[in-house]
C-alpha positions as CSV (number, residue, x, y, z in Angstrom):
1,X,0.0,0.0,0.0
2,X,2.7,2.7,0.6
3,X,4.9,1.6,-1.7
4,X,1.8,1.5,-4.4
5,X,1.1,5.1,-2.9
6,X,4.8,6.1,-3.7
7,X,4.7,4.8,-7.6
8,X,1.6,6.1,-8.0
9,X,3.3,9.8,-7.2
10,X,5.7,9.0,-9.1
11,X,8.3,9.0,-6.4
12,X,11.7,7.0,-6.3
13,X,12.7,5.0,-3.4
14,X,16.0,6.8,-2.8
15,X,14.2,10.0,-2.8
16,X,11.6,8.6,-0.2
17,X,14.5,7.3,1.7
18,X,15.9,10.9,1.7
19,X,13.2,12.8,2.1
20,X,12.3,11.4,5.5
21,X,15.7,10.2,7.0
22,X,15.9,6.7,6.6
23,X,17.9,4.4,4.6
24,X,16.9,2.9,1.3
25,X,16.5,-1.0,3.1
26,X,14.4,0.8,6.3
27,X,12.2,2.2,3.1
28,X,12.0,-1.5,1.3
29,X,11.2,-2.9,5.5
30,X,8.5,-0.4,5.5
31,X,7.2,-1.2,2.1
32,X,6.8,-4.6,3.2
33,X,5.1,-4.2,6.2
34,X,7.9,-5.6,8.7
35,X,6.9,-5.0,12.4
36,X,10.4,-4.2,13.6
37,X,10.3,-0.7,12.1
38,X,9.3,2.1,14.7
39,X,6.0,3.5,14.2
40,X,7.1,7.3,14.0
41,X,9.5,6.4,11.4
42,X,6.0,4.9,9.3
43,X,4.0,7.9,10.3
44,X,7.2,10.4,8.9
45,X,7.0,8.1,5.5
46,X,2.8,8.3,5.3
47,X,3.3,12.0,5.9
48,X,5.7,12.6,3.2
C-alpha cells in the first residue's frame, strides 16, 4: 500500500528514503510491512 502510494506519485525509493531520513532498506522494511520498524519512522514516510 505505501509503496503502491509512492509509484503512484511518481516517487523514487531513494528520494523517499531521503526525504524522510531513513535508509533505502528501512524504506524497502517499511514497504513490506515488517513489524520491527518504529511507528514514528512509518508515520514520517505516510506523511511525506
Amino acid at each position: 500500500m505505501i509503496k503502491a502510494a509512492r509509484l503512484r506519485q511518481r516517487i523514487a525509493a531513494t528520494i523517499m528514503a531521503e526525504r524522510a531520513f531513513i535508509t533505502r532498506p528501512t524504506l524497502s522494511k517499511i514497504e513490506r510491512g515488517d513489524p520491527a520498524v518504529s511507528l514514528g519512522i512509518y508515520a514520517t514516510v505516510l506523511y511525506i
